[in-house]
C-alpha positions in Angstrom: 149.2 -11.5 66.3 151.3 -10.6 69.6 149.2 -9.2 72.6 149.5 -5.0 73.1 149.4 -5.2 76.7 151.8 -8.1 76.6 154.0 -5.7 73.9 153.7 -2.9 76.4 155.4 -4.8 79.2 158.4 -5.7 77.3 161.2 -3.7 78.5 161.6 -1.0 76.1 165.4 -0.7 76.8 166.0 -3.7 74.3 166.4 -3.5 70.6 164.2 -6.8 70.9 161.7 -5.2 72.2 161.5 -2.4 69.6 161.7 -5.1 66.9 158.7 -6.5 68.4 156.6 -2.9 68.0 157.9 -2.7 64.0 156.8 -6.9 63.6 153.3 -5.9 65.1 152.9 -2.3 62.9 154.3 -4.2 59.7 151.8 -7.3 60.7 149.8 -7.5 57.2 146.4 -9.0 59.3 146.8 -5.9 61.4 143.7 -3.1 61.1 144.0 0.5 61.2 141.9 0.4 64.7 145.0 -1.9 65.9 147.3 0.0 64.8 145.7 3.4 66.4 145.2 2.2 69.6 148.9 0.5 69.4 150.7 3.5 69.0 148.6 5.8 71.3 149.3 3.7 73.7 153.0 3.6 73.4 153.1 7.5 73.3 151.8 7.4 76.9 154.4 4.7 78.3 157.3 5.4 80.0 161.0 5.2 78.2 159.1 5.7 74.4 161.6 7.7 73.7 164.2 5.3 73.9 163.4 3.9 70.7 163.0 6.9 68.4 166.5 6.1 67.3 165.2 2.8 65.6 163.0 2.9 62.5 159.5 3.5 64.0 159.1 6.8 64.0 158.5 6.0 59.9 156.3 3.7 60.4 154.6 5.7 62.7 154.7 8.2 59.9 153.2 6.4 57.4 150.5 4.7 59.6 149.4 7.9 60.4 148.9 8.8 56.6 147.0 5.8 56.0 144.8 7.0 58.6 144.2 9.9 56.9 146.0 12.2 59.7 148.2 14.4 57.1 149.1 16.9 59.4 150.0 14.6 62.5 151.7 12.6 59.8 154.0 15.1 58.9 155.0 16.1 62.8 155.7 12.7 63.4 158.0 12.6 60.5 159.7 16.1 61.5 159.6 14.2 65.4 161.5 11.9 63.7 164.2 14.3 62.5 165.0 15.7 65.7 165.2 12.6 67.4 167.2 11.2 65.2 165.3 8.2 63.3 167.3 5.3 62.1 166.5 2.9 58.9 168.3 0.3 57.1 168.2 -1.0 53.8 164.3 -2.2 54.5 163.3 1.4 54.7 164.3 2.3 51.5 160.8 2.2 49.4 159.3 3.4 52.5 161.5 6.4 52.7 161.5 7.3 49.3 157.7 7.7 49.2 157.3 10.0 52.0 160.0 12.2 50.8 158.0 13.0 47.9 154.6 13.7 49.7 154.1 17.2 49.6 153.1 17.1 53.4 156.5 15.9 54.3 158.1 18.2 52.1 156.6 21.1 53.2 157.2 20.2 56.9 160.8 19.6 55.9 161.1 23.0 54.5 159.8 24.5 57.4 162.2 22.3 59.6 165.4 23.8 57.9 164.2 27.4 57.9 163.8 27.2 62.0 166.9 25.9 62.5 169.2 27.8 60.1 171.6 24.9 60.4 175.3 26.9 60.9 177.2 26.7 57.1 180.4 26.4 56.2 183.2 28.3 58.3 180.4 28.6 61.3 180.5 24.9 62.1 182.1 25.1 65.4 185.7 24.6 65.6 186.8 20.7 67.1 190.2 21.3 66.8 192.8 23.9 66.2 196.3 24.1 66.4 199.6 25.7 64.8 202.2 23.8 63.0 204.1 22.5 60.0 202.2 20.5 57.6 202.9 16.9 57.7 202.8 16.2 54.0 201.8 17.7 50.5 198.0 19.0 50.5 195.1 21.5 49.2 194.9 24.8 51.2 191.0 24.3 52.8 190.7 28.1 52.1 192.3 28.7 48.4 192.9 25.7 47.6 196.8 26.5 47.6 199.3 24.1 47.2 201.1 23.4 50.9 203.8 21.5 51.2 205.0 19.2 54.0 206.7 21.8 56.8 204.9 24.6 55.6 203.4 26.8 58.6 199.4 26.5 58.6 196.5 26.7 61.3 195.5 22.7 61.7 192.0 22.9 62.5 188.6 20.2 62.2 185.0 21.2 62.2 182.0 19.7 63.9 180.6 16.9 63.1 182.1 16.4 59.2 182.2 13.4 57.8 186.1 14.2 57.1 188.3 13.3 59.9 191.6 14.6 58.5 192.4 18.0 59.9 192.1 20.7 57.9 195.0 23.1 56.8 195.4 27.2 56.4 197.5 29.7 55.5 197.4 31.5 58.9 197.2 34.6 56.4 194.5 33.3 54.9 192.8 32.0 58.6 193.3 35.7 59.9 192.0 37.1 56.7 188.4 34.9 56.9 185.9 36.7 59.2 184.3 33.8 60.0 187.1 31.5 61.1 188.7 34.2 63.4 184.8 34.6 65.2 184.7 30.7 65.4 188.5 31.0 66.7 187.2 33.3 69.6 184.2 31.4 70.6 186.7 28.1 70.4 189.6 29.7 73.2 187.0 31.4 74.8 184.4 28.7 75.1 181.8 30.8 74.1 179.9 29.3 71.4 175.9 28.8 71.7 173.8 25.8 71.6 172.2 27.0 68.4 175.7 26.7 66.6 175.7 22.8 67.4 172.9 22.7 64.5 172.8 19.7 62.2 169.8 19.4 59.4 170.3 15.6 60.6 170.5 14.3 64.0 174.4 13.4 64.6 174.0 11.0 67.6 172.2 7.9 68.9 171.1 8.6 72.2 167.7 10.0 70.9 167.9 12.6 74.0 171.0 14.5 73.0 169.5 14.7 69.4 166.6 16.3 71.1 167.5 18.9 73.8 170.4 20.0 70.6 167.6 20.7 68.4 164.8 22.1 70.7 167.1 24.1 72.0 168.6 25.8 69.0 165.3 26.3 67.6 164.0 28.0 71.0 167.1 29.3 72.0 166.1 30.1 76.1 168.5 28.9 79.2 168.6 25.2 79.0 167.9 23.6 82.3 171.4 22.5 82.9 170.5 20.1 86.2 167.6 18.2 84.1 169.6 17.3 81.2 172.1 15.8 83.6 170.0 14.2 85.4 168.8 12.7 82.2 172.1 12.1 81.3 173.0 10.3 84.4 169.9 8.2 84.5 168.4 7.3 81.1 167.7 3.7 80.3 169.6 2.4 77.1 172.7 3.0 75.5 174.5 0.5 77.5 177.6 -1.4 75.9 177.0 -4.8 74.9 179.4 -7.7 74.8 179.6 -11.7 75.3 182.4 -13.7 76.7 183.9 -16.8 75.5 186.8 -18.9 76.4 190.0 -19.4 74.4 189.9 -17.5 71.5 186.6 -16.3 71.4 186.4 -17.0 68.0 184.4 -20.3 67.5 183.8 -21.1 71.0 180.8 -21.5 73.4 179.6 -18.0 74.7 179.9 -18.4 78.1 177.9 -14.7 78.6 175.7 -12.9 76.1 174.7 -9.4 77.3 171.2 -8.4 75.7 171.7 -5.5 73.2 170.4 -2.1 73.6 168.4 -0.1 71.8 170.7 2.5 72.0 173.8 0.1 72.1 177.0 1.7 73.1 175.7 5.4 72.8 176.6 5.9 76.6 179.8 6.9 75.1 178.3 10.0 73.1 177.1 11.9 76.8 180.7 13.1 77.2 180.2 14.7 73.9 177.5 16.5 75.2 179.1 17.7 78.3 182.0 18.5 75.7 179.3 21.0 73.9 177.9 22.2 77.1 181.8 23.0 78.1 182.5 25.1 74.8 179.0 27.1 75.4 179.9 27.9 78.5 178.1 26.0 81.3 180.8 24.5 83.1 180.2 25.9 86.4 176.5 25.5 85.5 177.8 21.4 85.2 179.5 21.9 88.5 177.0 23.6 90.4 174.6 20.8 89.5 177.1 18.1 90.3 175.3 17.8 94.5 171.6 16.7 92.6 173.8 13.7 90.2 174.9 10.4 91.3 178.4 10.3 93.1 180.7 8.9 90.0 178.9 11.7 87.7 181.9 14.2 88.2 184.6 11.5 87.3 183.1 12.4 83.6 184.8 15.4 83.8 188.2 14.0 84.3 188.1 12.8 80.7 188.8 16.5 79.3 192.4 17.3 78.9 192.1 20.5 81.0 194.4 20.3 84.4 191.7 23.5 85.7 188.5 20.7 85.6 190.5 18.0 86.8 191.4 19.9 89.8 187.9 21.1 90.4 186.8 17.6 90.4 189.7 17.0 92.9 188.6 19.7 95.2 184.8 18.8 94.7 185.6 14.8 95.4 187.6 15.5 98.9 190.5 13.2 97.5 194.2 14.4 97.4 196.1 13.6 94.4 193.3 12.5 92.2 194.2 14.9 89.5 197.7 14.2 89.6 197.0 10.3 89.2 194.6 11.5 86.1 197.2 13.1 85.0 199.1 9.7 84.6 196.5 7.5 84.2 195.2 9.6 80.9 198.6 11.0 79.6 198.8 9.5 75.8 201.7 7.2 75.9 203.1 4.1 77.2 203.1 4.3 80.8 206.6 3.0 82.5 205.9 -0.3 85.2 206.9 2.4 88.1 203.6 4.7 86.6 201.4 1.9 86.6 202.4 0.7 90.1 201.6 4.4 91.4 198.3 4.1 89.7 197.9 0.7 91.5 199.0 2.0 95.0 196.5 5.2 94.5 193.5 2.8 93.7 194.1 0.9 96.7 194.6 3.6 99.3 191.2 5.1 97.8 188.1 2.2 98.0 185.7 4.5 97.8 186.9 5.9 94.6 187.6 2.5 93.1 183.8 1.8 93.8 182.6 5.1 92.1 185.4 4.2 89.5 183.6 1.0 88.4 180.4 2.1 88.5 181.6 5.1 86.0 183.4 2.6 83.4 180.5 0.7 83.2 178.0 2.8 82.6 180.3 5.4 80.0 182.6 3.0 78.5 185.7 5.5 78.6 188.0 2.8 79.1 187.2 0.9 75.8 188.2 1.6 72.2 186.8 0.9 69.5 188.3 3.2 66.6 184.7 2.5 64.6 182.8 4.2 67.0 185.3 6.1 69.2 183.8 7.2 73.1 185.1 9.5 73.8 185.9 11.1 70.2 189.6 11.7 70.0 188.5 13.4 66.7 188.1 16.3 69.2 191.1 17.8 70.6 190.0 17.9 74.4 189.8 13.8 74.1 193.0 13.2 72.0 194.2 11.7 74.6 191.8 8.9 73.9 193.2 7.4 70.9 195.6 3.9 71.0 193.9 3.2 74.0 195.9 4.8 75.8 193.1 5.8 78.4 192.6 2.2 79.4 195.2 2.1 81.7 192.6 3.7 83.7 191.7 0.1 85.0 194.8 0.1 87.1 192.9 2.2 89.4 191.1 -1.2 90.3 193.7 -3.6 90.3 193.0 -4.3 93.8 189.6 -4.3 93.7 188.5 -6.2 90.3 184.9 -6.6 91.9 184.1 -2.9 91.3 183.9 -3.5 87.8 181.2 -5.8 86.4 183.1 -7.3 83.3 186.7 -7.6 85.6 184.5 -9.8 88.2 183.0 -11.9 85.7 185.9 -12.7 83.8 187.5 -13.7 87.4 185.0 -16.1 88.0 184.9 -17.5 84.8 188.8 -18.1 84.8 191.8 -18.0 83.1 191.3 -18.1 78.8 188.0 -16.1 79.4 188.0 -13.5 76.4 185.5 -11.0 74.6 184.2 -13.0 72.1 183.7 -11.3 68.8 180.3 -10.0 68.0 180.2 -6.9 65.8 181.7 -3.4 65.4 179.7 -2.4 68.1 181.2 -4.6 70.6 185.0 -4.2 69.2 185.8 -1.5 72.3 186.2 -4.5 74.1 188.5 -7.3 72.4 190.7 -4.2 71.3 191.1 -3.6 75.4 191.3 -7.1 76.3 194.7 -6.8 77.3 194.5 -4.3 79.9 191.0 -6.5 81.4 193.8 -9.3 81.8 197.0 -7.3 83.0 194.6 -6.1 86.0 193.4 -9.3 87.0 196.7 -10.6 86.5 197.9 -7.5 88.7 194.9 -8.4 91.4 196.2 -12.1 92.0 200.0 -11.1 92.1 199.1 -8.3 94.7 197.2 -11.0 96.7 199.7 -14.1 96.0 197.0 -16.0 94.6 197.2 -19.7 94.0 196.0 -19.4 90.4 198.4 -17.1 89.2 200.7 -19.2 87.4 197.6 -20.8 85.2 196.4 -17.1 84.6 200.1 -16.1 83.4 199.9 -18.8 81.3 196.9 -18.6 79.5 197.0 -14.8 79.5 200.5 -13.9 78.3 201.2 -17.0 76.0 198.1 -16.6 74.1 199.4 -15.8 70.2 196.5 -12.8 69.7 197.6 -10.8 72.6 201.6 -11.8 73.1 202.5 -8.3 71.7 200.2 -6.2 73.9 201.1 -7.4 76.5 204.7 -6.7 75.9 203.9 -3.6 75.1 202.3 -2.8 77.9 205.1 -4.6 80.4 202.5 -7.2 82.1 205.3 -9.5 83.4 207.9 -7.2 85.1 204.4 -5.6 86.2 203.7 -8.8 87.8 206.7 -9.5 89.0 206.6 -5.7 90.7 203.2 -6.5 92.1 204.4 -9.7 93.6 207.2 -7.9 95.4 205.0 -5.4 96.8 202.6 -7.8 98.0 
């Protein structure tokens, strides 16, 4: 049986480390008196929290029945709802029995009646728009017939499994007392935290789930500058990926980053400052901006709102950087002369590009992975997200590659070097792998680097990326580069 203070020491940003903890409470040799002084222990360390996404908060649950702690038990469980608690298919028997406890139960009840979860129409608008209806469907009010062309509100709620927008009559929108106050508090940004209510935590960074549910069921002023600072700081959550050369496929990994607890979930703190935006708190955000790090406001140039981006402009002290957001986020195809401008910008700005880096690796805007989109273009102030379109964000650092962790590595690595393919998880980055390569292609042309002709060769005639890169004009943006270097 492992050590505790050797357990203890592990760093607890690591889903190894968390798989450790589970091993040693599911140990069969291990005693109650263990398992005690195990987990009161762990409640005192620092960064607990960052696993009460993982399974252990049921385990903790039912150790805590078996030591004949009912009541404890049953906060542990309802601890374990508001931070959001994962399982898997292991869990199942487990799960099933304390469902049917009676203590569980009646916490659970009591759990739902505080928070008075929003139903129906009140789930908080994601999207609305007006428009013809793009082919033959139910009405969501009546369940009408529309048919493609017809007239309708196009709208999506919060946090439904459904990702197809809705459609309505806009008779039958208007006519709905409910939709038209959720339309209001939509334009007007004036929803409350306590209409962000889910019965079931909706993301993985165990903090989000957290301040969303303590703060709807003790609806007081949230302490804008804390969560932030939590936001901006907390361990966990970072994305995870491995490099390989060639094809990435079956070869050696030449880099394995060591998975997170909270893999990827970096992604899901825009959302939050997306709900903090539609109660309200923006200038709260901005006012609070002088306490965060220095690439913390570059968050905000992910919403699709020209008023934020130039309050981050004015904020920053740079000229122009809204503009070049403007481009480097606009949801199409960007012409060689765009990119170039995007280039030109990065380079007359270091600072920025240094800030730049620091933000894409820690939020992972740049990336997309449609299984677990960060942002969420499901939401209509990030639909500008979708196709990747938002990658071309990494022309900003074309002539600095360094500033970005991955960009460097896959420079020193050389030419082939590829995101080897893991799991859904990591998909974010083979599915942007060909805007990684057209910047370091664009860094050696700007630089008339020696090994540009092996990088051209192994970057734009390799078969899985050929029509990307097309797409996305690498060679005559080479050939650009190389005239204005």
């Amino acid at each position: 049986m492992k050590d505790i203070d050797e357990l203890l020491h592990r760093d607890k940003a690591l889903e190894s480390t968390w798989n450790a903890y589970l091993e040693f409470l599911e140990d069969p040799a291990l005693t109650p008196g263990q398992a005690e002084a195990f987990m009161a222990r762990l409640e005192q360390e620092p960064d607990a929290e960052l696993g009460y996404c993982t399974r252990y908060l049921h385990v903790r649950t039912d150790w805590l029945f078996r030591l004949d702690r009912p009541e404890d038990a049953a906060a542990a469980w309802i601890q374990g709802r508001i931070y959001g608690a994962g399982n898997n298919g292991n869990d199942w028997d487990l799960l099933n029995w304390l469902e049917i406890d009676p203590d569980i139960k009646n916490a659970d009840r009591e759990y739902a009646r505080r928070l008075a979860v929003p139903q129906d129409w009140e789930m908080p608008l994601i999207w609305l728009e007006r428009g013809p209806v793009r082919g033959r469907r139910k009405d969501a009010i009546d369940s009408g017939v529309l048919r493609k062309g017809d007239d309708a509100i196009l709208f999506r709620l919060y946090w439904l499994s459904e990702r197809n927008l809705r459609a309505a009559r806009p008779e039958l929108f208007d006519a709905t007392p409910e939709l038209v106050e959720n339309r209001r508090k939509y334009v007007e940004d004036a929803y409350e935290l306590r209409d962000y209510r889910t019965l079931h935590a909706a993301f993985h960074h165990p903090f989000i789930n957290h301040f969303l549910a303590t703060a709807t069921i003790t609806p007081e002023n949230p302490d804008i500058p804390a969560l932030l600072r939590t936001a901006a700081t907390v361990r966990g959550g970072d994305f995870t990926y491995k490099l390989a050369p060639a094809g990435g496929f079956e070869s050696p990994i030449l880099f394995a980053d060591a998975r997170n607890v909270n893999c990827c979930a970096n992604g899901e703190i825009l959302y939050l400052l997306y709900i903090l935006k539609k109660c309200g708190y923006m200038d709260a955000i901005f006012r609070a901006l002088p306490e965060l790090p220095e690439d913390f406001p570059l968050l905000l140039m992910c919403f699709a709102d020209s008023a934020i981006r130039q309050r981050v402009e004015d904020y920053m002290g740079i000229p122009g950087l809204a503009a070049m957001y403007d481009l480097a986020f606009a949801p199409r195809r960007l012409s060689v002369r765009d990119q170039i401008r995007l280039v030109t910008f990065g380079r007359d700005n270091p600072r920025f590009q240094e800030l730049l880096g620091t933000s894409l690796y820690r939020y992972g805007y740049h990336l997309y992975n449609e299984y677990r989109p960060a942002p969420d273009w499901y939401v209509q102030d990030f639909a500008h997200f979708r196709c990747a379109f938002c990658a071309d964000v990494l022309l900003f650092l074309v002539s600095a590659p360094e500033t970005l962790f991955q960009l460097r590595q896959m420079l020193d690595y050389g030419p082939g070097t590829c995101f080897a393919s893991e799991s859904v998880i990591s998909q974010g980055f083979r599915n942007s792998f060909a805007y990684f390569s057209r910047t370091l292609l664009g860094y050696l042309a700007l630089n008339n680097d020696t090994r540009l002709p092996d990088w051209l060769h192994r970057t734009l005639e390799d078969p899985p990326h050929i029509t990307e890169h097309k797409r996305l004009k690498t060679a005559a943006f080479v050939t650009a580069l190389q005239k204005l270097a």
